[in-house]
C-alpha positions as CSV (number, residue, x, y, z in Angstrom):
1,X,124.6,-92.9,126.6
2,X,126.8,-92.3,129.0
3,X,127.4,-88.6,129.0
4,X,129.4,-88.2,132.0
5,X,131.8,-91.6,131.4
6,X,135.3,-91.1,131.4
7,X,136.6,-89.7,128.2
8,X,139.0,-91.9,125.9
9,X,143.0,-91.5,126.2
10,X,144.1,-88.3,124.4
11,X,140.9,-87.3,123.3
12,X,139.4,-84.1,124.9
13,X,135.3,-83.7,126.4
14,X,133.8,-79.9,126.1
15,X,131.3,-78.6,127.5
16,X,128.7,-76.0,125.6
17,X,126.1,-73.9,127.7
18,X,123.0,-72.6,125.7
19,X,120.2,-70.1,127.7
20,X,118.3,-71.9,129.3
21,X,118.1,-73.6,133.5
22,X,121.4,-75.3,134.3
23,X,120.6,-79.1,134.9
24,X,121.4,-79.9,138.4
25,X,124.4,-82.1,137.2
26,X,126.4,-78.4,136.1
27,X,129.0,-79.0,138.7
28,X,129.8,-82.3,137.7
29,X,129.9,-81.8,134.3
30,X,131.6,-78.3,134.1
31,X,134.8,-80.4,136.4
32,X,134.4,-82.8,133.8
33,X,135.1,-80.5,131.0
34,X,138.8,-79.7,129.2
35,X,137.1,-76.9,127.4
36,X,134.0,-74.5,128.3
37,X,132.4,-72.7,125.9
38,X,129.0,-69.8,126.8
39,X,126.7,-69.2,123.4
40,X,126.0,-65.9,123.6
41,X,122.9,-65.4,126.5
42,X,124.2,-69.4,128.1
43,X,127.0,-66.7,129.9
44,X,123.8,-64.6,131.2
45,X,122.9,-68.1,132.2
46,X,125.5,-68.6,134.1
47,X,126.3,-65.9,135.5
48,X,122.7,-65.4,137.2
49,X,122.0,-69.3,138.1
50,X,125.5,-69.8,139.9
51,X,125.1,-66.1,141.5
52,X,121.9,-67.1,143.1
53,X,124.2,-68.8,146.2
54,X,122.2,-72.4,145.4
55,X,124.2,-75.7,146.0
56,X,122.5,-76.9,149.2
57,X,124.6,-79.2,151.1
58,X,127.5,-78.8,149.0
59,X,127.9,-75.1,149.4
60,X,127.6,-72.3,148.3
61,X,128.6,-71.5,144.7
62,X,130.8,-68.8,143.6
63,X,130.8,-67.5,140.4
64,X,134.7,-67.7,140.4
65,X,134.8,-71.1,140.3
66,X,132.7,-70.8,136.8
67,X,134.7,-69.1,133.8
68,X,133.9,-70.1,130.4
69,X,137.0,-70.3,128.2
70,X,135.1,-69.0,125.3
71,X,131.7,-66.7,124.9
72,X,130.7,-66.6,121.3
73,X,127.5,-65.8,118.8
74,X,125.7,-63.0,117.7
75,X,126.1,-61.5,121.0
76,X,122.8,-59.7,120.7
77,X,121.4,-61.3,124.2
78,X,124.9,-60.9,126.5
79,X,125.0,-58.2,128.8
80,X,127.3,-55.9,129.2
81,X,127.7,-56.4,133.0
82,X,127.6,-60.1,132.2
83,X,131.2,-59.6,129.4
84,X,132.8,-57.0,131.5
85,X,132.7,-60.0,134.8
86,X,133.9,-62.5,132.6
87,X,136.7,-60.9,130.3
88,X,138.4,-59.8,133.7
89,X,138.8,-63.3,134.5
90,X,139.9,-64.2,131.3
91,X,137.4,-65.3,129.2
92,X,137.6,-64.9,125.5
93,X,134.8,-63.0,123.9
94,X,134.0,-63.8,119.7
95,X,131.9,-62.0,117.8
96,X,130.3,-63.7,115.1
97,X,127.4,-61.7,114.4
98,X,128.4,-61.5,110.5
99,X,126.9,-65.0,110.2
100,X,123.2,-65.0,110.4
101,X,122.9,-68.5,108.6
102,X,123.5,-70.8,112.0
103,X,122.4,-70.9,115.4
104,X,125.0,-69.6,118.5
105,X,124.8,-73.7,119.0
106,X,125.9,-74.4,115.8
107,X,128.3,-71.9,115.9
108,X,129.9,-73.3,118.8
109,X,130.0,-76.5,117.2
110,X,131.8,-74.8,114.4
111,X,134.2,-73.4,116.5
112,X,135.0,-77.3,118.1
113,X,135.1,-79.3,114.5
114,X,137.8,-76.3,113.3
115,X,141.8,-76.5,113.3
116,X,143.6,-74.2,115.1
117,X,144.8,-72.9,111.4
118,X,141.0,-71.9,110.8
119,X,140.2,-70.4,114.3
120,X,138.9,-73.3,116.1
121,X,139.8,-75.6,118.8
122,X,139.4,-78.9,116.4
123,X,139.8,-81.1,114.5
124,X,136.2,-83.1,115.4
125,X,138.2,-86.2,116.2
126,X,139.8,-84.6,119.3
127,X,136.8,-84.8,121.2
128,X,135.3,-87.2,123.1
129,X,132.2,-85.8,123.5
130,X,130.9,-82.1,123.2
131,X,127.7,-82.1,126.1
132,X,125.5,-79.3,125.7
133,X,123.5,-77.7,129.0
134,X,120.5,-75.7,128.5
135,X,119.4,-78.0,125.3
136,X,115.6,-78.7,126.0
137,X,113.3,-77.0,127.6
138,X,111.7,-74.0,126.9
139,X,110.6,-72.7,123.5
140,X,109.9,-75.8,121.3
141,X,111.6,-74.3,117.8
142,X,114.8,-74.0,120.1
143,X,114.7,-77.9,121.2
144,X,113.6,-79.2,117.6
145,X,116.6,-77.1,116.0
146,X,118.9,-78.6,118.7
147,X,117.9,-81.7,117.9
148,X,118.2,-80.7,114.1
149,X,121.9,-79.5,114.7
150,X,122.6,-83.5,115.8
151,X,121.9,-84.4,112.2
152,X,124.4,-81.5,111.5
153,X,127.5,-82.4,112.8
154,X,127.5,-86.2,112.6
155,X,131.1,-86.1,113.1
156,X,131.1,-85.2,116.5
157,X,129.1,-86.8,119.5
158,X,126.9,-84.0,120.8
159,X,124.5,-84.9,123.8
160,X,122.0,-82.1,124.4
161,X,121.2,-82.2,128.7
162,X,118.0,-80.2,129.9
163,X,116.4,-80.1,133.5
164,X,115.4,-83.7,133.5
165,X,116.4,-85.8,130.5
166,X,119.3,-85.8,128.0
167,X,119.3,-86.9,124.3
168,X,122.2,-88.2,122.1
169,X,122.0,-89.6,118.5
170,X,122.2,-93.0,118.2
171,X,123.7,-94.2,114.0
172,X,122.2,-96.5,111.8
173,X,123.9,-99.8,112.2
174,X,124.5,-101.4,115.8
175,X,125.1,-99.6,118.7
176,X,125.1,-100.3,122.7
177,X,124.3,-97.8,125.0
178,X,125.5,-98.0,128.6
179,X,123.2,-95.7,131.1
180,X,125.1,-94.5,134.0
181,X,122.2,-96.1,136.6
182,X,123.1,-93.8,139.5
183,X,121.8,-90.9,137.5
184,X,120.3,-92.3,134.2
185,X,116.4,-93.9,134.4
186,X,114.6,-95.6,134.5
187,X,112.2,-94.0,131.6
188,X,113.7,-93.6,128.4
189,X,113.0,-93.4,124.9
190,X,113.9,-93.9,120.4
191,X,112.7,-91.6,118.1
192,X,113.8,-91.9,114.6
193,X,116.1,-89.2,112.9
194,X,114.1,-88.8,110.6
195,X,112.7,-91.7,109.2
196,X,111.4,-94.1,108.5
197,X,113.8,-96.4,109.5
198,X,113.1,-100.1,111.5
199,X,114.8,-100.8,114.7
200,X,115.6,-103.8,117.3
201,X,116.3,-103.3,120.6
202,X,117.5,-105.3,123.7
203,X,117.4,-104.3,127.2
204,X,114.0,-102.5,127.2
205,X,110.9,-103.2,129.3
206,X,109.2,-102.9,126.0
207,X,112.0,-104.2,123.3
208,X,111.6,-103.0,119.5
209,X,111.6,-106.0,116.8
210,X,112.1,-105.1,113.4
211,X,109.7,-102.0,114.3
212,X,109.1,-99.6,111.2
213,X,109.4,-96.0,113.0
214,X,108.6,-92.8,112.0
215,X,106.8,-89.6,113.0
216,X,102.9,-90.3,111.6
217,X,103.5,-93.9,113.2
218,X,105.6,-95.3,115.7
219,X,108.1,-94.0,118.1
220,X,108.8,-95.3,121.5
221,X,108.5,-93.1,124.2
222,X,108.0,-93.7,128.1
223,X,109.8,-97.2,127.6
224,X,112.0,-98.5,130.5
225,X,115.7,-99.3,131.1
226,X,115.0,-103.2,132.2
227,X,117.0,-104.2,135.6
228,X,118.8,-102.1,137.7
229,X,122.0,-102.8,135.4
230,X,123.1,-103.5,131.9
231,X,123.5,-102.2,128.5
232,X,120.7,-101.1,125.3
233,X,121.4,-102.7,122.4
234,X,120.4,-101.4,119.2
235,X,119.9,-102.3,115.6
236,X,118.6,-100.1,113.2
237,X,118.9,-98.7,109.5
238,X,118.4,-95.4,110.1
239,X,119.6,-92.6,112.9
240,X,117.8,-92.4,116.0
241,X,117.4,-90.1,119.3
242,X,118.3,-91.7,122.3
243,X,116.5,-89.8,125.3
244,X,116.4,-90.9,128.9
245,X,115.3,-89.6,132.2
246,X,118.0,-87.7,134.4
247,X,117.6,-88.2,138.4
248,X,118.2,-85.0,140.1
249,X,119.6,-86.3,142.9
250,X,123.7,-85.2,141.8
251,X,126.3,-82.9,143.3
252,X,126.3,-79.6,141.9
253,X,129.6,-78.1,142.9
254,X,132.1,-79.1,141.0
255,X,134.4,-82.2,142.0
């Protein structure tokens, strides 16, 4: 997956935080970021997790260091506290409350897939990647409509990052996946988008072969990266989620 690889020449990587806990890689992938984007309540996120003073050996954190370029949504969660800190360092607030049809995710989505001409920060192509914090955990309808919006916006590569795991979509056809070991493993797992679909895989403890998947049959889950290095390979006729285990063990402050 690869989520915080270097992104390709010319082509930009944004970062998307939803409400919910910060994964312990924030730092690293907020430094990572050309553009940083809060939906709606993600700036409450923010704002309280990176005010609590946590960072451990790597210092303290100050919320300075942590402006979104962009707050957007319905708006009905942000507080006003929360707007006031952030517009007087800049931060561009959007209401979008006049579309009740898509999530705050989608919406930021929306706003990264867009030309400049319509409003957005786009086209989809620019990006490298669009990594989204705050993606699973908590209320189950908010991770299976994340994992819905993948299906959404095919056009750009989302990868949703909770607490402990992270989970891209992986196309029909053949694909390679290349875990970043230091962080990445060793459990991981496929589940088809939708399905059914069958699947091959390589570099697996427990490798796929022709498998017909589906939900009401197979998926894999609490499979293994095999060896300490190398790639996934995978062949399938369908979409599939790609989810492995993230180590906490990463710098928080931001490079």
């Amino acid at each position: 997956a690869g989520a915080a690889g270097a992104a390709g020449a010319g082509r930009r990587r944004a970062l998307v935080v939803l409400n919910w806990t910060l994964p312990a890689a924030m730092g690293q992938l907020w430094g990572a970021a050309d553009v940083r984007l809060c939906a709606d309540g993600g700036a409450n996120r923010l704002f309280d997790e990176i005010g609590k003073g946590q960072g451990g050996a790597a210092g303290r954190l100050e919320r300075g260091d942590y402006i979104p370029d962009i707050i957007l949504g319905d708006l009905d969660s942000l507080r006003p506290e929360v707007r006031d800190f952030y517009k007087s360092h800049g931060t561009k607030v959007e209401d979008l409350s006049h579309d009740q049809d898509s999530t705050d995710m989608q919406k930021a989505l929306e706003k990264l897939r867009r030309p400049p001409s319509a409003d957005g920060l786009g086209p989809a192509e620019a990006w490298e990647e669009v990594i989204v914090v705050g993606a699973t955990g908590g209320r189950l309808d908010h991770e299976l409509s994340n994992i819905n919006t993948l299906l959404l916006y095919t056009d750009l590569r989302v990868v949703l990052v909770g607490e402990s795991s992270l989970a891209v979509r992986v196309p029909a056809g053949r694909a390679r996946i290349y875990p970043l070991r230091d962080v990445e493993g060793p459990t991981c797992g496929l589940v088809p988008l939708p399905g059914p679909l069958r699947a091959s895989t390589s570099g697996l403890r427990w490798n796929l072969d022709d498998a017909e998947m589906k939900f009401g049959g197979l998926i894999s889950t609490s499979n293994c990266l095999e060896g300490a290095e190398g790639t996934v390979d995978v062949v399938s006729d369908g979409d599939l989620l790609w989810t492995v285990e993230l180590r906490s063990s990463v710098p928080t402050k931001p490079p």
